[in-house]
C-alpha positions as a printed Julia matrix, in Angstrom:
153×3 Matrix{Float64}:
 23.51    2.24  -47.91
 21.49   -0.24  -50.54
 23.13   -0.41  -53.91
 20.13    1.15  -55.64
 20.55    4.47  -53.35
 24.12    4.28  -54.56
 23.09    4.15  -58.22
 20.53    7.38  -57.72
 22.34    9.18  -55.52
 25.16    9.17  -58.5
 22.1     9.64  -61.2
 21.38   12.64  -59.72
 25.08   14.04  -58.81
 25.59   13.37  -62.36
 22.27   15.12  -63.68
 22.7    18.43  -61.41
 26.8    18.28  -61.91
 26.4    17.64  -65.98
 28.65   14.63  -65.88
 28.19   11.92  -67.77
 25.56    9.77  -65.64
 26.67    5.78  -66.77
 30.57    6.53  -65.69
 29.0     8.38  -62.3
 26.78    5.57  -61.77
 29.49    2.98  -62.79
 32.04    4.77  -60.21
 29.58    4.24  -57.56
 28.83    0.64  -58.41
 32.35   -0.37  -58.28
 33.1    -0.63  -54.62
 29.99   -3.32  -53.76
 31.09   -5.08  -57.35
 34.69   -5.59  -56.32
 34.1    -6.01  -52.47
 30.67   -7.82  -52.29
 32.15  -11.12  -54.09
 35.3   -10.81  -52.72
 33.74  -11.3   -49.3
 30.81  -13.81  -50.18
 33.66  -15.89  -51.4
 35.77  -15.59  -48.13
 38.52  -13.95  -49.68
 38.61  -11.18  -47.19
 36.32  -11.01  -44.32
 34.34   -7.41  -44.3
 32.33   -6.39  -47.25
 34.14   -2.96  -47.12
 37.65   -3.42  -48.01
 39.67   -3.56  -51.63
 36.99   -1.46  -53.21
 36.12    0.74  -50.11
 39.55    1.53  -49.05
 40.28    5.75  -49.38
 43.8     4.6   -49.94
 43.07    3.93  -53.58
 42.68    7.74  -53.96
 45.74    8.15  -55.52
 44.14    5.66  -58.34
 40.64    7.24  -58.43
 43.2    10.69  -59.12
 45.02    9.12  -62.26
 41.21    7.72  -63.46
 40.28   11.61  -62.66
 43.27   12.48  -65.25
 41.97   10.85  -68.15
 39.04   12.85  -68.58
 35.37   14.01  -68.21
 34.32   10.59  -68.12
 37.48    9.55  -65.98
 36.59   12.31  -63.74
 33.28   11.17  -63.4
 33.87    7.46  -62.67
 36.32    9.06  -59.53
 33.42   11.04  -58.84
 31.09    8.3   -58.38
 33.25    6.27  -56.58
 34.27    9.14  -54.19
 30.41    9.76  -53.01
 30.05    5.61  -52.72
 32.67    5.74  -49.69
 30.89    9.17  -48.28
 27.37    7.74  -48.57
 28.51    4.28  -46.55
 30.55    6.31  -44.05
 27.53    8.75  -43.29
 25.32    5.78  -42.99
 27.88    3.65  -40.62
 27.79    6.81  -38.47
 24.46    8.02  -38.83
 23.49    4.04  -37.51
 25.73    4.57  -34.16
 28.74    2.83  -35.44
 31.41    5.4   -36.12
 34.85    3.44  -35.66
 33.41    0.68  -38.29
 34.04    3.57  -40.82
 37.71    3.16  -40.27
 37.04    0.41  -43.23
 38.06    3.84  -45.29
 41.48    2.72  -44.57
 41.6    -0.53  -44.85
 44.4    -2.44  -44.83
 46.04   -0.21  -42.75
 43.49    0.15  -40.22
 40.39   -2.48  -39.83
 37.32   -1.95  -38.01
 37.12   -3.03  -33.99
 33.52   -4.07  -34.43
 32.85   -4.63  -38.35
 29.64   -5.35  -39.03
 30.04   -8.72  -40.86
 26.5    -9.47  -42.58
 25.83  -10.95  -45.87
 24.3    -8.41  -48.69
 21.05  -10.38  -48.67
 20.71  -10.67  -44.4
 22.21   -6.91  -44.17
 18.74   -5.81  -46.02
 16.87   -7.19  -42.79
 19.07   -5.61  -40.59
 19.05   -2.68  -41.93
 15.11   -2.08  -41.97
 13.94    0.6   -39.4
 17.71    2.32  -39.11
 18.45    5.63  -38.87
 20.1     5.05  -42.13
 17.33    3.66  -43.89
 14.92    6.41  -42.95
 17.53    8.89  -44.68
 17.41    6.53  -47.76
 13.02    6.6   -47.76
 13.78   10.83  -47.72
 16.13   10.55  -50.62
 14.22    8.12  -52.99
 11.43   10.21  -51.83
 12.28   13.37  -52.52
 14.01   12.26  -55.9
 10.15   10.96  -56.68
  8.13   14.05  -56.14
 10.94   16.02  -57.79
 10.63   13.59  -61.01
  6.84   13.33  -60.49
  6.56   17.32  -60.65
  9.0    17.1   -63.45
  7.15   14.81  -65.33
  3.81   16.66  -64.46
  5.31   20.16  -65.85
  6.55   18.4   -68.97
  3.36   16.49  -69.86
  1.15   19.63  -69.21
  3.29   21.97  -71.51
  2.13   19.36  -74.64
């Protein structure tokens, strides 16, 4: 999925589940901010590894512990590796989400394409017609929202 569908898919978790939104959104930005320039720089070779890996569970847990606002990073971070695996499979690629358990197991097939070329890619997916339904819907729901507010003053 594209970073910004990240961000307001955790928005909203965080508006509907009463967490506190910037540690839900922050959770969910943390995988593409650790792995993104990890890969770019040739460190490790798939852009879904260190941060993407459901083997750091046991850390998102202990981050969980401290906390509402612990609980909500873990939160965030949790529906970042469920929206890329749904995506993965929903574009025909389901063994690429074995990058949930990276190191242990890698990918046959990953999909190794730069942030900036993956946009291109991406365009007219299966995925990305799931994305245009969720920023859509989230727009008429804040555009009725917004309506209702304004026509109460």
């Amino acid at each position: 999925m594209l970073f910004a569908t990240h961000l307001l898919a955790a928005a909203v978790l965080a508006r509907v589940r009463r967490l506190p939104v910037f540690a839900v959104v922050l959770g969910a930005a943390l995988p593409d901010l650790i792995d993104k320039p990890l890969a770019t720089s040739g460190v490790v070779e798939m852009f879904h590894t260190v941060g993407h890996t459901a083997l750091l569970f046991p850390l998102a847990l202990a981050v969980a512990l401290t906390g509402r606002h612990g609980v909500a990073i873990a939160v965030g971070w949790a529906l970042h590796l469920f929206m890329d695996a749904l995506h993965i499979v929903i574009n025909g690629r389901p063994t690429d989400a074995l990058f949930l358990f990276w190191p242990l197991v890698v990918p046959p097939t990953p999909l190794a394409i730069p942030p900036g070329e993956f946009f291109w890619y991406y365009l007219w997916s299966p995925s990305f017609f799931l994305e245009v339904a969720i920023w859509t819907v989230v727009g008429v729901t804040t555009a009725k929202h917004l309506h209702a507010t304004w026509a109460d003053h």
